[in-house]
N, C-alpha and C positions, 0 to 999 in steps of 0.2 A: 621294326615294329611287327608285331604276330598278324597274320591274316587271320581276318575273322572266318568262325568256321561256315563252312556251304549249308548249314542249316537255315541261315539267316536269309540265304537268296532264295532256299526255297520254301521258306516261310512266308517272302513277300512274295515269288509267284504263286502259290497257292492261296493268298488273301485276294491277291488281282484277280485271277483268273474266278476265285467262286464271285466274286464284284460282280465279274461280265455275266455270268449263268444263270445270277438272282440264286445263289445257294449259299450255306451258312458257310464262313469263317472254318475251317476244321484248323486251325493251331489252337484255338482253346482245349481241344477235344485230342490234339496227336501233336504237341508240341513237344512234349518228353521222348517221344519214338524218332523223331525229326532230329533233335538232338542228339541223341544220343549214338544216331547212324549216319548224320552227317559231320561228325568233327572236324575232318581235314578241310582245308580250305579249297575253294572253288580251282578245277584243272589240275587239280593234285593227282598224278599219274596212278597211284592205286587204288582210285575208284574204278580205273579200266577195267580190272581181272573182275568179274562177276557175271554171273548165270542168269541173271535178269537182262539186262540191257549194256552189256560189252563192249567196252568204248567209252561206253559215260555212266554219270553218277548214276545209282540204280533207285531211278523215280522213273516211271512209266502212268501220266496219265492216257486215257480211252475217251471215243466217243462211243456211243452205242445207240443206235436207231429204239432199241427196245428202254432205253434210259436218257432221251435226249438231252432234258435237262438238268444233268445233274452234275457233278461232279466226282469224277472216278480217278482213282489213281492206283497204283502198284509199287511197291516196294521190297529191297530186299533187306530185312531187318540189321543193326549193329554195321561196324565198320568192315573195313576188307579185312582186319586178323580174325575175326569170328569164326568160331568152328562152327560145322552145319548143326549140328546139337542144341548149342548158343542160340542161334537163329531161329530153331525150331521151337526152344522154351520160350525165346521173345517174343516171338508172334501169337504163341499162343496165352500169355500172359499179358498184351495188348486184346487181343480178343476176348477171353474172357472179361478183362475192365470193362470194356466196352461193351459186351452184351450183357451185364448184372448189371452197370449203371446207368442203362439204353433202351433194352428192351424186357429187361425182370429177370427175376429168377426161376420160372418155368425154361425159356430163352437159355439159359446158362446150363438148367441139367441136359436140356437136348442137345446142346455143343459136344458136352463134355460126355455123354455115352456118342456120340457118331464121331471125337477126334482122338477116344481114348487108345482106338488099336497102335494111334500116329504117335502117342504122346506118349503114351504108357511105359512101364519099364521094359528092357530089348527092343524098343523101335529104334534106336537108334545108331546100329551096327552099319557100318560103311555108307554115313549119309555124305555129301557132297554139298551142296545147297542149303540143307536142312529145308526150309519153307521161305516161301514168299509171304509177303501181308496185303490185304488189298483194304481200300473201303472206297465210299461214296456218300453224295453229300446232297442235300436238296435244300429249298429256302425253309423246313422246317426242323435242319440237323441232322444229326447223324440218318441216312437213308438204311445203309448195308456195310457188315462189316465181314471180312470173308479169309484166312488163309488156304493157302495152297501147299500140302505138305508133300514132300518128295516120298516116290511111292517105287515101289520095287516089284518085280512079278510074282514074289513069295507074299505081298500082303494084300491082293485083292479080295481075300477070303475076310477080310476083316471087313468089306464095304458089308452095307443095310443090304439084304437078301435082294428087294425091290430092284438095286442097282446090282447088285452084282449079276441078278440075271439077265440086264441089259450088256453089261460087258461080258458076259459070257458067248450071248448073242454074237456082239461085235467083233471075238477072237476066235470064235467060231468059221466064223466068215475072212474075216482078215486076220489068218493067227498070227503076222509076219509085225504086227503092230505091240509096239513095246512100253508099259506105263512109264507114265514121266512122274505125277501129282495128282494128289485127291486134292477139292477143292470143299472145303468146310463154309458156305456162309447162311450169315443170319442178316434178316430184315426185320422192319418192323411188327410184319405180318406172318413170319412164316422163315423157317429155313429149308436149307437144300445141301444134295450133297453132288459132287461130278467127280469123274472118273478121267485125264486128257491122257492119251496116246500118242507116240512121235509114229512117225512113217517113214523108216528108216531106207525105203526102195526110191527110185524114179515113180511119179502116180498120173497115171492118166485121171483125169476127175470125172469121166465118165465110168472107171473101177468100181467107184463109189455105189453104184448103180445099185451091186447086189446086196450092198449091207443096207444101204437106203430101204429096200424092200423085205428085208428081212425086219427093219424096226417100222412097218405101216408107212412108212414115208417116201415112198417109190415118185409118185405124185410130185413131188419136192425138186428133182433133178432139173428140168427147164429151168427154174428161179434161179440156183446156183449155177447155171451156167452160165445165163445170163449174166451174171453180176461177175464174175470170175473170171469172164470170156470178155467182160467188155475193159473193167480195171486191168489187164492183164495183158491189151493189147491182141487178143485174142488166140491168146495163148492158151492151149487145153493141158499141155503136158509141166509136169511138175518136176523139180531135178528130187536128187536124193536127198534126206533130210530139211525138206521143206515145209514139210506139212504133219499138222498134229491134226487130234480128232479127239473131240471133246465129245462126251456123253452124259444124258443125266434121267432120270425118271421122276415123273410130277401123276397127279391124279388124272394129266391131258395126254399120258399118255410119255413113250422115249422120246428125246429131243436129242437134235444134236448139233456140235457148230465144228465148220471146219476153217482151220486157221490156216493162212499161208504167210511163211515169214518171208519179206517182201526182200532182207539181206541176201537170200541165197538167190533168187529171180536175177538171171545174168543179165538180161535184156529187158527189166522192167520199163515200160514207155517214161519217156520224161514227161510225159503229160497225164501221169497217172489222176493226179488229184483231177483234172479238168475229166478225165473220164466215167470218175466216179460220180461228179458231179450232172456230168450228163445222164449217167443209170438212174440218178436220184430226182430228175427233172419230172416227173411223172409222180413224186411223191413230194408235193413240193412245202410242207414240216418238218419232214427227215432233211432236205434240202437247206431248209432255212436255221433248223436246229444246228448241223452241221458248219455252217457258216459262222455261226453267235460261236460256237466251238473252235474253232480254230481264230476267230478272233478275240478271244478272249484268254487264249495261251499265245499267241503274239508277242513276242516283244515290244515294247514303245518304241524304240529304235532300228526296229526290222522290220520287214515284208512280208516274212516265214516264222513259223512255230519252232521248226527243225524239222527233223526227218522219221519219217513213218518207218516202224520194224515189221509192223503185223497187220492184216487185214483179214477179219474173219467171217463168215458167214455163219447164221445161226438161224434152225429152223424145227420146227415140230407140226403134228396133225392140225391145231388151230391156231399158229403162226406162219407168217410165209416167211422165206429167206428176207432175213435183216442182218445191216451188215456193221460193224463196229472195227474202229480204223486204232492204231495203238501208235504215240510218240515217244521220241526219245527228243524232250527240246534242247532246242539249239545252246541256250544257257547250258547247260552241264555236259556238254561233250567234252572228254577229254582232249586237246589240240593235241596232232600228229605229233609235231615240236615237244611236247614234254612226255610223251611215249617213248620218243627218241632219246630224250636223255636219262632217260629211266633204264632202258634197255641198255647204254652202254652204261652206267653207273652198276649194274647188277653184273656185266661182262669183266669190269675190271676188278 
């Protein structure tokens, strides 16, 4: 008999999980996308190969101190044959539905002038990934709907002036920094646009010191140490390709968030989550948000969510460092055992 496809489990974990947040249902709203990118059935070995979350199925919900209550997820659009092209027209063909039937059609021509450089004809020469899809959810529906398009060092010239001469700034200062993705999203209120960078060296996070001051945000360094220095085990030094750096510009001025993915940290404390929680005992909403979060991606049958990839910190002139934690749950990890037989199935 056919195994049903992996859409269906994470159709029910994303009904439970908005249950626990008090946010709406999103399968009325992203049940065709669900579908159509989760065919194969659950531990099906070729959900492994992909650029989102490697290993397993490529769904990545977040928490986010500056979004505690909502519901956030990630995804990488269609199945593993997908060419990045494929991916790049799907998400942005989910996006567009989504912001003319969500937020208007003012909403829709500002997407479509700030994603046309991504989307347009010749974007899409030696893409890899093509795009990721993000959104977000709250008890009144759709919150935020956002892709992430792969982005190359020849097309920064295509970001909104505003931004580009925040990344100008930042490669200024750290030319050694390499685009990964422009981040396209729309809310209900307003869109935005961001720029993420890999850090392709070893990174002391005190480095960071001079691009911090270069964008007014000098002031900002204590916070992310703190928070960085205490989740980390008190760790300051970063291996090679650990770390991204996100950047964006609002009317409050350049923001920026730095991400550490938590795979490549050799020595991450096993008592990460218990540390983060003590950073957060002092902020005790982000505390308690945090906890409703991760109980509410729970398994009924577990103790655990699964396992954290990413942890980032995000801060601007009138934010302070807040921090948003990224999973990969337990439900969709590919087991070792069917990697194993996949790899010799492809040897023989």
């Amino acid at each position: 008999m056919a195994q049903a496809p992996l859409s269906s489990q994470i159709a029910d974990k994303l009904r439970r999980a908005a249950r626990g947040l008090g946010a709406a249902d999103p399968n009325p709203m992203l049940g065709g996308l669900l579908a159509r990118t989760f065919t194969l059935p659950q531990g099906d070995p070729r959900y492994a190969a992909n650029a989102l979350t490697p290993g397993a199925a490529p769904l990545e919900p977040s928490y986010s101190a500056l979004e505690p209550d909502k519901l956030r997820f990630n995804l990488q659009p269609l199945g593993p044959e997908a060419s990045g092209i494929d991916r790049r027209d799907e998400a942005t063909r989910e996006m567009r539905r989504l912001v003319r039937d969500f937020f208007g059609r003012e909403a829709l021509h500002w997407f479509d002038r700030r994603s046309e450089p991504w989307r347009g004809f010749g974007s899409g020469a030696n893409l890899h990934y093509g795009a990721f899809f993000g959104t977000s959810y709250d008890r009144d529906g759709l919150y935020n709907s956002k892709v992430y398009y792969e982005t190359g060092p020849g097309q920064i010239d295509g970001l909104p002036m505003d931004l580009f001469g925040v990344v100008s700034t930042v490669l200024a200062v750290m030319p050694q920094l390499q685009p990964l993705f422009t981040t396209v999203a729309a809310t209900r209120q307003m869109g935005g646009q961001r720029l993420t960078l890999a850090h392709p060296r070893p990174l002391r996070i005190t480095d960071l010191q001079p691009l911090l001051n270069a964008l007014g945000l000098g002031n900002r360094m204590p916070g992310i140490l703190q928070i960085l220095g205490l989740v980390l085990g008190g760790r300051f030094d970063l291996p090679a390709n650990s770390t991204l750096i996100g950047v964006g510009q609002s009317a409050d001025g350049p923001d920026i968030e730095i991400y550490v993915l938590l795979g490549m940290i050799p020595d991450l404390p096993a008592n990460f989550l218990g540390l983060l929680t003590l950073g957060l005992s002092e902020r005790p909403r982000e505390l308690t948000a945090l906890e409703r979060w991760m109980a509410a991606f729970t398994p009924e049958d577990d103790v655990w969510p699964g396992r954290f990839s990413i942890i980032s910190v995000r801060t601007s002139r009138s934010v302070p460092p807040r921090v948003s934690l990224y999973l990969r749950p337990v439900e969709f990890e590919v087991p070792p055992e069917a990697l194993r037989t996949d790899r010799q199935l492809v040897a023989a």
